[in-house]
C-alpha positions as CSV (number, residue, x, y, z in Angstrom):
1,X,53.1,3.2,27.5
2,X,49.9,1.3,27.1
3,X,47.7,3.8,28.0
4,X,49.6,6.5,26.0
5,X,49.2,3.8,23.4
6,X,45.5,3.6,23.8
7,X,44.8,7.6,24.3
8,X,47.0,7.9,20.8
9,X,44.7,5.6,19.2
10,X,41.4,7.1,20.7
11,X,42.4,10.6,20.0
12,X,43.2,9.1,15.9
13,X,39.9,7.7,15.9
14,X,37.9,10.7,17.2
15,X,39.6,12.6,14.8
16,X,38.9,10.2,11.8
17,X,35.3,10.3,12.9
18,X,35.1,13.8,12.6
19,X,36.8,14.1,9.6
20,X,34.1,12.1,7.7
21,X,31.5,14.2,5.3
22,X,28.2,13.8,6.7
23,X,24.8,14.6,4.7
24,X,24.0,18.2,4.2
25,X,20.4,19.0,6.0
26,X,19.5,20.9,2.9
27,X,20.0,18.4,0.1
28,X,17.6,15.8,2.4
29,X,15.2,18.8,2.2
30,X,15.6,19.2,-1.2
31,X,15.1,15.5,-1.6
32,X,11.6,16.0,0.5
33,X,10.7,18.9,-1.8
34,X,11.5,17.3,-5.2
35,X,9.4,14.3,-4.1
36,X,6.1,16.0,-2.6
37,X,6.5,18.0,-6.1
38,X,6.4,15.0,-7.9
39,X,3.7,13.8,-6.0
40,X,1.3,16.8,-6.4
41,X,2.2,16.2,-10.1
42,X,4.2,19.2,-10.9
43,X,6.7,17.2,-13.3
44,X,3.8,18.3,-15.4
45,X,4.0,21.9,-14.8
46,X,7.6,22.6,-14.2
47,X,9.4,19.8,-15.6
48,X,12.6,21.5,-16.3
49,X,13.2,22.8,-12.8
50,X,12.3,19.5,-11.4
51,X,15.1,18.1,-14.3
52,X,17.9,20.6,-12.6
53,X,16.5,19.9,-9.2
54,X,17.1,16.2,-9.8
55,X,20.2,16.4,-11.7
56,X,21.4,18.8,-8.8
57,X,20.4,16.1,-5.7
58,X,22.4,13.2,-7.7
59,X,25.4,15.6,-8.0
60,X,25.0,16.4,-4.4
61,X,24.2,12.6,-3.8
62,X,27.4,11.9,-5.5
63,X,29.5,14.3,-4.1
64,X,28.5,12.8,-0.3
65,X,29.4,9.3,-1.2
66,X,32.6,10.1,-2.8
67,X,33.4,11.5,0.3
68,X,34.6,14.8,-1.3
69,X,35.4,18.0,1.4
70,X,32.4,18.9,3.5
71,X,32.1,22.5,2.5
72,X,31.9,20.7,-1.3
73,X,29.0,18.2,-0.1
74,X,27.2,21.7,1.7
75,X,27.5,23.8,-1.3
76,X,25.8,21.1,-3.9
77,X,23.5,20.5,-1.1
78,X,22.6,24.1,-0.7
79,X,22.4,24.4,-4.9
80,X,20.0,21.8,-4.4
81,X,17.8,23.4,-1.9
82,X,17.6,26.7,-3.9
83,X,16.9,24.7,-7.3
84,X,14.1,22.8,-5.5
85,X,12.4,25.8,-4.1
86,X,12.6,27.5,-7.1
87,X,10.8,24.9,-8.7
88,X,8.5,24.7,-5.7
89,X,7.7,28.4,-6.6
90,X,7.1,28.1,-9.9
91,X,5.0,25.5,-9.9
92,X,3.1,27.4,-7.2
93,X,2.9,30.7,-9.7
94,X,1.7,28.0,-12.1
95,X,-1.4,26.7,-9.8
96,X,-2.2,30.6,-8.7
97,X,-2.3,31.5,-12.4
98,X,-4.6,28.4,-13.6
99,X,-7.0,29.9,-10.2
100,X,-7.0,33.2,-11.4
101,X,-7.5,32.5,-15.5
102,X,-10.6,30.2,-13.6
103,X,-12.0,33.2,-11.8
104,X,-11.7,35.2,-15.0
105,X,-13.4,33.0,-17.2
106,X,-16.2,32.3,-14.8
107,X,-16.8,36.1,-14.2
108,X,-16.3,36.7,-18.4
109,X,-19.1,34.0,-18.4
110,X,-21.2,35.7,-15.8
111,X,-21.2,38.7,-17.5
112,X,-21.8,37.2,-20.8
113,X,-25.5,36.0,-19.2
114,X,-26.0,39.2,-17.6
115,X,-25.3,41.1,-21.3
116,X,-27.9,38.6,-22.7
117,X,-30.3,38.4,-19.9
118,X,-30.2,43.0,-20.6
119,X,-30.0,41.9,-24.4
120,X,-33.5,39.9,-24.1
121,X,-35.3,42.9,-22.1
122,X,-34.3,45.6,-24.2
123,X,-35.8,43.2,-27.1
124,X,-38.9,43.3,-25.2
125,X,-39.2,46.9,-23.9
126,X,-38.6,47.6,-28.0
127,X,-41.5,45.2,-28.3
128,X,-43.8,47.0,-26.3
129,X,-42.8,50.4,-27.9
130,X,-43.7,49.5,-31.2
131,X,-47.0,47.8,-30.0
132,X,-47.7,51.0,-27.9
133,X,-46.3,53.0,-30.8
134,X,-49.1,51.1,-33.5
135,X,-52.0,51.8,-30.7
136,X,-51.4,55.3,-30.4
137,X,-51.5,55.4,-34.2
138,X,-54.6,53.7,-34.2
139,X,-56.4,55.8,-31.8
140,X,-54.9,59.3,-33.8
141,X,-56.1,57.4,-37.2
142,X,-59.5,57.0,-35.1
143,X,-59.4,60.5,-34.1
144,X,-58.9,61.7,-37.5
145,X,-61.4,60.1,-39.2
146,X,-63.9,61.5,-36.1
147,X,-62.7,65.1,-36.8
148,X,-63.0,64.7,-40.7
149,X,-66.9,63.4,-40.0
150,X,-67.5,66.0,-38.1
151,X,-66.6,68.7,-40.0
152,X,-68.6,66.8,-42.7
């Protein structure tokens, strides 16, 4: 009777200590995601996915120490995840677009010095025309006035 006593009481136990909600592996994931994110400084960037990302990990959070079904404390923590690494995302399309307006302004800039750097040896091939230009009307002036003495 004991013993049937005992294995009843085991057999409750085991099935109490499964029955308890445990932690869903995705919302501590989307816990380590919201706080590298915040760490890199992305509240900056994508502060209202980091808002929902945070509001979604306390509802998860909550829903865990309420002790609410297990398939509820998965599902929040699964929202969770998906919020985080849509913010992780975003602020990732953020960084590539802030690389790639760099880029183009540097290369806008180095053709800017390459359009002056043509603009400044145009000016002086123009330069040297007209001063060629003014010697070649000096030597036909000169050659003028040696054909009108001539024929003098």
């Amino acid at each position: 009777m004991i013993a049937r006593l005992s294995m009843l009481a085991c057999a409750v136990m085991v099935a109490a200590a499964c029955a308890t909600t445990r932690p869903s592996g995705e919302l501590a994931e989307a816990r380590s995601i919201y706080l590298r994110l915040m760490s890199e400084g992305a509240d900056r960037r994508v502060e209202a996915d980091l808002l929902r990302t945070n509001t979604a990990i306390a509802n998860a959070e909550a829903a865990f120490t309420e002790r609410k079904a297990q398939q509820d404390v998965d599902a929040m923590g699964h929202i969770a995840l998906r919020l985080a690494q849509t913010a992780e995302a975003n602020n990732q399309r953020l960084l590539a677009d802030r690389i790639a307006d760099s880029l183009r302004t540097a290369r806008l800039q180095r053709l800017l010095t390459l359009s002056e750097a043509q603009r400044s040896q145009l000016e002086a091939s123009r330069q040297l025309s007209e001063q060629e230009i003014a010697a070649l009307r000096a030597q036909n002036l000169a050659a003028e006035q040696r054909a009108d003495s001539l024929r003098r």
